[in-house]
DRENLOVEX-512269 format. One line per field, with one value per residue (C-alpha): x, y, z. Coordinates in steps of 0.2 Angstrom, whole numbers, padded with zeros to 4 digits. Example, Ala and Ser with C-alpha at 12.3 -4.5 7.8 and 13.67 -1.06 7.14 Angstrom:
c1 [0062/0068]
c2 [-0022/-0005]
c3 [0039/0036]
***
This chain:
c1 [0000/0013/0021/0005/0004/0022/0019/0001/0002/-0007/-0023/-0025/-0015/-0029/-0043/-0036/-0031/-0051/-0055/-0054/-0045/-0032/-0029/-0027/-0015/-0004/-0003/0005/0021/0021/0020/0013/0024/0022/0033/0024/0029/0012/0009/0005/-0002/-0003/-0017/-0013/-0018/-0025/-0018/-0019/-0009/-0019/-0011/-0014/-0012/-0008/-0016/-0032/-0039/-0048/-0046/-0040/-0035/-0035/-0019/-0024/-0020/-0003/0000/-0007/0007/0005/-0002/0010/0025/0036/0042/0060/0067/0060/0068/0056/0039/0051/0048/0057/0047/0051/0039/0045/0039/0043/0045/0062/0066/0065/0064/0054/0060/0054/0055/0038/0035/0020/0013/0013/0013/0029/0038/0055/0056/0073/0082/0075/0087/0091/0092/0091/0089/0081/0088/0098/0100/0096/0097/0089/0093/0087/0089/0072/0074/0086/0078/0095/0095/0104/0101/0114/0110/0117/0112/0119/0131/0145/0141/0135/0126/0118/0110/0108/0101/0107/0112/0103/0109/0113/0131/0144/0153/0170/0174/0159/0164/0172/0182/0180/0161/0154/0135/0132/0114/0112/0116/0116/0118/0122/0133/0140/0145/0140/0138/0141/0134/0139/0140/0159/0162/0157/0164/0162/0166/0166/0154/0153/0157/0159/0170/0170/0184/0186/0186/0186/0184/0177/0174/0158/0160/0147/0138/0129/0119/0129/0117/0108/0090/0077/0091/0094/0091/0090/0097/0087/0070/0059/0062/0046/0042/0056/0069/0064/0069/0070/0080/0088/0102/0100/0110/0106/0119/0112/0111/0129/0138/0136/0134/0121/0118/0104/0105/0085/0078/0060/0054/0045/0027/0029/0027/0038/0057/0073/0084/0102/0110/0129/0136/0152/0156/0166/0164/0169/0181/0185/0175/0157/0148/0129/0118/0102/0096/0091/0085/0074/0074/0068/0073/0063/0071/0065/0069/0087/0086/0084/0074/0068/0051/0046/0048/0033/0019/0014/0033/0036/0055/0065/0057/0060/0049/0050/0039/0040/0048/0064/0073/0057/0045/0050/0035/0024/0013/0014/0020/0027/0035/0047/0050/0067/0066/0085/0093/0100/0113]
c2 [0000/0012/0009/0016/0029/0036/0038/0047/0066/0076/0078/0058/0056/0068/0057/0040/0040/0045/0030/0020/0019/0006/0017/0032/0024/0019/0037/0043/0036/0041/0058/0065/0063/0080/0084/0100/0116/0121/0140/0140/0155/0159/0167/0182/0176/0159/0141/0134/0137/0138/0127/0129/0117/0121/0106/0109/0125/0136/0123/0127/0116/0121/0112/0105/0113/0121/0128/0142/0157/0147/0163/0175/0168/0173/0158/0162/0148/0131/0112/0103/0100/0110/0127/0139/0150/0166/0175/0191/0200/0219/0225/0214/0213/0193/0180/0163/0151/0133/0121/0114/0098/0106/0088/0077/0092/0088/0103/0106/0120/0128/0141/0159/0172/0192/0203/0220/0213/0194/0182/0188/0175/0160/0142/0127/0110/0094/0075/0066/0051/0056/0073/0079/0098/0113/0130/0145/0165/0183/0189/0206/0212/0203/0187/0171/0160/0140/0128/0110/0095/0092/0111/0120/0138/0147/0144/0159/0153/0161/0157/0167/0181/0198/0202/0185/0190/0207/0213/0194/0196/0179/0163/0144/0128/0112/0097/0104/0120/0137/0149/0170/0181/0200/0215/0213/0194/0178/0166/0146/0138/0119/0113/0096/0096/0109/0123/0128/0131/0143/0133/0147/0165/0178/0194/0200/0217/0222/0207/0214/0231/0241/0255/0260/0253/0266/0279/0273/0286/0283/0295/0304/0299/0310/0313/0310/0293/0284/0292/0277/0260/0243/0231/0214/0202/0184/0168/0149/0135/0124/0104/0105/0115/0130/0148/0162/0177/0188/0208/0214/0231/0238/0257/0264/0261/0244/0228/0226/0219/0219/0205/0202/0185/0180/0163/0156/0139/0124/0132/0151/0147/0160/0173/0178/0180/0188/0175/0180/0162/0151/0138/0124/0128/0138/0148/0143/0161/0159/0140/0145/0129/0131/0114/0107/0116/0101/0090/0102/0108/0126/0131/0141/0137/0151/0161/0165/0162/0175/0186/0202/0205/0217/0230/0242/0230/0215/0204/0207/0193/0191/0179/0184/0174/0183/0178/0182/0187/0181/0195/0192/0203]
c3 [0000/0004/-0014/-0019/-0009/-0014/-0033/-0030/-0032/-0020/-0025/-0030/-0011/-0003/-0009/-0006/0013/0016/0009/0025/0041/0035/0019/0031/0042/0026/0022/0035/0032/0013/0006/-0011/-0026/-0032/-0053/-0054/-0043/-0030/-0025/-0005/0002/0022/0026/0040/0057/0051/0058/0040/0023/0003/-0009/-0028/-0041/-0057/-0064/-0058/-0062/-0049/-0035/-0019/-0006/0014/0025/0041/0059/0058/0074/0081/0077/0060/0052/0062/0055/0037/0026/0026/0018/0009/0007/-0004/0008/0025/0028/0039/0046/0059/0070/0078/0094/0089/0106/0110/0094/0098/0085/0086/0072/0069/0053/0047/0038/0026/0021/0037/0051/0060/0067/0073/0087/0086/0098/0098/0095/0098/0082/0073/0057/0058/0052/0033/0018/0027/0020/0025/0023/0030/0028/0023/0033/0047/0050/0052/0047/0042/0047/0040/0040/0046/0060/0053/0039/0046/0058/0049/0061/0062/0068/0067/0072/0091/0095/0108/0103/0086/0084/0076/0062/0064/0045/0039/0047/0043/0033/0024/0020/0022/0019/0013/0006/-0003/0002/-0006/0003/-0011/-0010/0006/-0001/0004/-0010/-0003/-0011/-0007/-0019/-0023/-0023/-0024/-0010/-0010/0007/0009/0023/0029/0047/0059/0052/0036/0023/0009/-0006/-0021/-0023/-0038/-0040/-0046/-0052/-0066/-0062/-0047/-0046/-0030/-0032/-0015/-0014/-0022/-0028/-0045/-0058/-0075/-0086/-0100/-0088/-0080/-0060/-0052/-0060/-0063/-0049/-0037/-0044/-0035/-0039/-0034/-0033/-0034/-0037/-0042/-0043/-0057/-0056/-0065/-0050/-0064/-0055/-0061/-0054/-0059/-0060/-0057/-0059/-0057/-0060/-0050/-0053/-0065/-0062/-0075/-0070/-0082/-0082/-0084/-0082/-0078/-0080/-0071/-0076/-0081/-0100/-0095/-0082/-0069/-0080/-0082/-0097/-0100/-0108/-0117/-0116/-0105/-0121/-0115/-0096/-0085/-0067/-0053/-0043/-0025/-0026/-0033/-0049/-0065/-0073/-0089/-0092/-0103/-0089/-0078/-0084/-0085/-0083/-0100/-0107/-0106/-0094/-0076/-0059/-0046/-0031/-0034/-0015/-0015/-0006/-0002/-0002/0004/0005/-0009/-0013/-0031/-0043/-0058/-0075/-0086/-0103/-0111/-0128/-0138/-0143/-0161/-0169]
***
């Protein structure tokens, strides 16, 4: 029964563990074999999450009981089904974090922690069937914290700190690497144990917009509706160990964003190089992959996945596609 269970996706594993109490009990040690990418919502103030299925039009399905700060927390950070989610009391400037199993429910409490600026870039990873887990963020510009499975505090990473990283705004965990991303370099630190080592190091000048948030000015445009632009930095290590960062801008008063795209890898060597293609694949940004759009549904080839959250407005709630159009001489 189990085998079963684990090739249903989730709409087909929703309806089968009502079936009966035997097929119920099978389900809970199974989850949803989901190919195509859901969109989940979290209501403000509500213990429960909306997910959205592309494959079935207009159809909205309500999690069970997520806990009751559920609705007053942010998603700060995603591994496959595991959230990270952050709940701050103002007054203390205190932070609650935990990591939540979206599908079966299960939670992991972590340590609270002290901060003026939450928790900055963070990372999340976790084994499926050990639970061991990986937590790694700033606490500030300059001290990189984590935490893992079997600590009782956030622990400093001495490694991380400056002037080996400074104003570190982006951050990816893969095959025990670190990726830093700050406005002048990128950083790769090898991270398998306890202390990290520095592995490789690459400056990122013209790669990376330096400009300070909501002062970029555009020249031959008029003041009052095009002086305040926002605009983003991000990065995602491909499935080949290829880096790409992505230069982002957005007048103001458009939802409409301008991409540029840097690649460094095994083909351009210690260089980067602007591609105007990403061919049959597609950037899944907040995910930090780039996949095969043929291999899911309703993901466009050559087109990019994003929120529109940024330096001013850091939680808007939108989803947006860009396509890119090849530029041809």
């Amino acid at each position: 029964m189990r085998l079963v269970f684990d090739r249903l996706g989730f709409a087909n594993f929703e309806r089968a563990r009502t079936v009966c109490p035997s097929w119920y009990s099978a389900s809970r040690q199974s989850k949803p074999n989901n190919q195509i990418p859901w969109m989940f919502l979290i209501p403000k103030d509500k213990n429960y999450g909306l997910l959205f299925n592309p494959e079935e039009k207009d159809k909205v399905y309500k999690t069970q009981d997520l806990g009751n700060d559920f609705g007053k927390s942010y998603c700060v950070a995603t591994y496959r089904s595991w959230l990270l989610m952050i709940t701050y009391t103002r007054e203390v400037y205190l932070y609650n974090s935990y990591i939540l199993d979206l599908l079966t429910r299960q939670r992991i409490n972590l340590p609270s922690f002290e901060s003026d600026y939450g928790l900055i870039s963070p990372v999340l990873w976790i084994d499926e069937k050990t639970k061991d887990y990986l937590v790694i963020g700033m606490f500030d510009e300059d001290n990189a914290v984590s935490i893992k499975k079997g600590d009782t505090s956030w622990k400093p990473i001495t490694q991380l700190q400056f002037p080996c990283i400074y104003e570190c705004y982006n951050m990816v965990y893969k095959d025990h690497n670190i990726y830093c991303l700050d406005h002048y370099k990128l950083t790769i630190f090898y991270f398998s144990g306890h202390v990290p080592s520095q592995v490789f190091e690459i400056s990122v000048d013209g790669c990376v917009n330096r400009t300070v948030p909501g002062a970029i000015r555009h020249p031959g445009t008029i003041p009052c509706k095009h002086y305040l632009a926002c605009y983003k930095n991000s990065m995602v290590v491909t499935v080949d160990g290829d880096v790409l960062i992505l230069n982002s801008v957005r007048e103001s008063m458009s939802y409409i964003w301008d991409f540029k795209i840097y690649k460094m890898g095994s083909s351009t060597g210690s260089k980067w190089e602007e591609i105007f293609s990403l061919g049959d694949e597609a950037i899944l940004l907040e995910l930090g992959i780039r996949v095969l759009a043929k291999d899911i549904e309703g993901i466009k080839r050559n087109s990019i996945y994003f929120n529109g959250s940024d330096s001013v407005n850091p939680y808007d709630e939108m989803t947006y596609s860009y396509s890119i159009l090849i530029q041809r001489s």
